[in-house]
C-alpha positions as CSV (number, residue, x, y, z in Angstrom):
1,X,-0.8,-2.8,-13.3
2,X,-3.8,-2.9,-11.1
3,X,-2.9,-0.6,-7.7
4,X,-5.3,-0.7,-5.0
5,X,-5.0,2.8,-2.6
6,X,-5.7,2.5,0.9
7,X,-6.4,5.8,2.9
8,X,-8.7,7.6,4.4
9,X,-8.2,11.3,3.3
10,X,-10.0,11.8,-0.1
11,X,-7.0,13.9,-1.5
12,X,-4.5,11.8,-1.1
13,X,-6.7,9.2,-2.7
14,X,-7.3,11.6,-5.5
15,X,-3.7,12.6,-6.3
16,X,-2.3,9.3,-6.2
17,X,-5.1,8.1,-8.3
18,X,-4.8,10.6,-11.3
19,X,-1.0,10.3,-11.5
20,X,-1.4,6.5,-11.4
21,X,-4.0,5.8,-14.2
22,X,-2.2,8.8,-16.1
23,X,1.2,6.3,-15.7
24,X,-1.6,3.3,-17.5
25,X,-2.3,1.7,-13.9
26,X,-5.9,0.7,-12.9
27,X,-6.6,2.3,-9.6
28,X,-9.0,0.8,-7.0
29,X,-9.3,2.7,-3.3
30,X,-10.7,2.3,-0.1
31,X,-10.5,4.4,3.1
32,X,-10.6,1.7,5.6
33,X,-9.4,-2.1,6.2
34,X,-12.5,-3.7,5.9
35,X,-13.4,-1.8,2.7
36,X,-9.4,-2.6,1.5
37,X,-10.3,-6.3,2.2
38,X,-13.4,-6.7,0.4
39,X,-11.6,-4.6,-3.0
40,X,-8.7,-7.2,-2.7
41,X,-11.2,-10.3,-2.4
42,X,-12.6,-8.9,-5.7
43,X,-9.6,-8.0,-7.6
44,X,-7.0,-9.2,-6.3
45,X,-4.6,-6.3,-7.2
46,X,-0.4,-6.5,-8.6
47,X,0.1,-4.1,-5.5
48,X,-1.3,-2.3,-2.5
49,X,-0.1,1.2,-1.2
50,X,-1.5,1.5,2.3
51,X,-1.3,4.4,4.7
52,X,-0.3,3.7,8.7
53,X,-2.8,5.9,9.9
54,X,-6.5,4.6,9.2
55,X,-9.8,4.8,10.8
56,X,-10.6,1.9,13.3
57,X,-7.6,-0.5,13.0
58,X,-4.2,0.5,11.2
59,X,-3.3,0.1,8.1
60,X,-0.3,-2.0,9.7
61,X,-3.1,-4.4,11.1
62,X,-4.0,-5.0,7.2
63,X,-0.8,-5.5,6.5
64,X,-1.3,-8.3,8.9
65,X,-4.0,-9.7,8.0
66,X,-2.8,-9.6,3.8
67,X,0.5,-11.0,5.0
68,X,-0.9,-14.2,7.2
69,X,-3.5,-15.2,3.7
70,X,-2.3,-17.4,1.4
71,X,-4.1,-16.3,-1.2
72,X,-2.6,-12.4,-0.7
73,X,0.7,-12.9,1.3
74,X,3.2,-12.2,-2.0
75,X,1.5,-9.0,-3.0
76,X,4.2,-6.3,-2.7
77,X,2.5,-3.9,0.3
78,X,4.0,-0.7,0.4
79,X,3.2,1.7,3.4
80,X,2.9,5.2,3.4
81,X,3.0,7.7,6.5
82,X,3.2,11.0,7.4
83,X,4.6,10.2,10.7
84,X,8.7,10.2,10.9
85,X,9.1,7.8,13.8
86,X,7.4,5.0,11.5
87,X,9.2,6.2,8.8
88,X,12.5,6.0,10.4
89,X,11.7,2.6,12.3
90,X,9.8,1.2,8.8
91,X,7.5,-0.7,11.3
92,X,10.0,-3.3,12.9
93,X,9.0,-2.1,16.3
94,X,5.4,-3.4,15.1
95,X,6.5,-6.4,13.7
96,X,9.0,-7.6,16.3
97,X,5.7,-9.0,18.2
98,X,4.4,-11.0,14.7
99,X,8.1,-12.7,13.7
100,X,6.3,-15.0,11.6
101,X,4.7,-11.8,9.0
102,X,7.2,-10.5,6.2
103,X,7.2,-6.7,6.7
104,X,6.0,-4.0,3.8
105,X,7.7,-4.3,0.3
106,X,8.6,-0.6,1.5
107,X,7.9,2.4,3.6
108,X,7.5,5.5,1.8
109,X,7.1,8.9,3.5
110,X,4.5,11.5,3.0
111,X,4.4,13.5,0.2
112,X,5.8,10.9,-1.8
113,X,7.6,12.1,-5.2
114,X,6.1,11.1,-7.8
115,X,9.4,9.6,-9.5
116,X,10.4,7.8,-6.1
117,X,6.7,6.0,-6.1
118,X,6.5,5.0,-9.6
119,X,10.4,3.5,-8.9
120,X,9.2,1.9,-6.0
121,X,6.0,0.3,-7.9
122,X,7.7,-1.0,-10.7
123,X,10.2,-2.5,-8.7
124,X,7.9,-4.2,-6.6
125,X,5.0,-5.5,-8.6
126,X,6.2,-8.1,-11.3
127,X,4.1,-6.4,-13.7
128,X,5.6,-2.9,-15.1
129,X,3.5,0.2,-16.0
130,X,3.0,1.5,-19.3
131,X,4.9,5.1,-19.6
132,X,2.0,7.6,-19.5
């Protein structure tokens, strides 16, 4: 399964990355939209784990902008925050003003368990990982 990582803190991107490609899952990241954009255009990945809070626009405006392609609307998008509200909420405020976007696959809290992601991914992506 090919996972691309969007956020912007280097840690997060490096613990979710080695417990990923140690579960046999290819890992691409990126710590802003445009670079998220530009990874999807050239790998088109099974699914995309993207944090709210990014630099410059959100990671709910890529979800947007994923979500209104054609080419990337049905990859599973799961969101990630550290922020309760948009946790609790799992972005519907956001997304009442774009009724014609499908919201995230899911909206995970941070930290995530490593059992709950894993779960999450496999249920998500049509493609299953390999057990590590």
């Amino acid at each position: 399964m090919r996972i691309l990582v969007v956020d912007d803190d280097p840690d997060v991107v490096e613990y979710l990355s080695s417990f990923l490609e140690d579960e046999g899952c290819e890992v691409a990241s990126a710590g802003d939209e445009r670079t998220a954009l530009e990874e999807v255009e050239r790998s088109t990945p099974d699914a995309i784990l993207i944090d709210v809070m990014l630099p410059g626009r959100s990671g709910l405006d890529l979800l947007l902008r994923l979500r209104r392609d054609p080419r990337w609307t049905e990859i599973p998008l799961v969101l990630v925050t550290g922020d309760d509200s948009v946790l609790k909420d799992e972005c519907r405020s956001y997304l009442e003003a774009h009724p014609d976007v499908r919201g995230p696959d899911r909206v995970l809290g941070k930290p995530m368990e490593r059992d709950l992601l894993l779960s999450v991914l496999k249920g998500v992506a049509v493609v299953s990982t390999t057990p590590g």
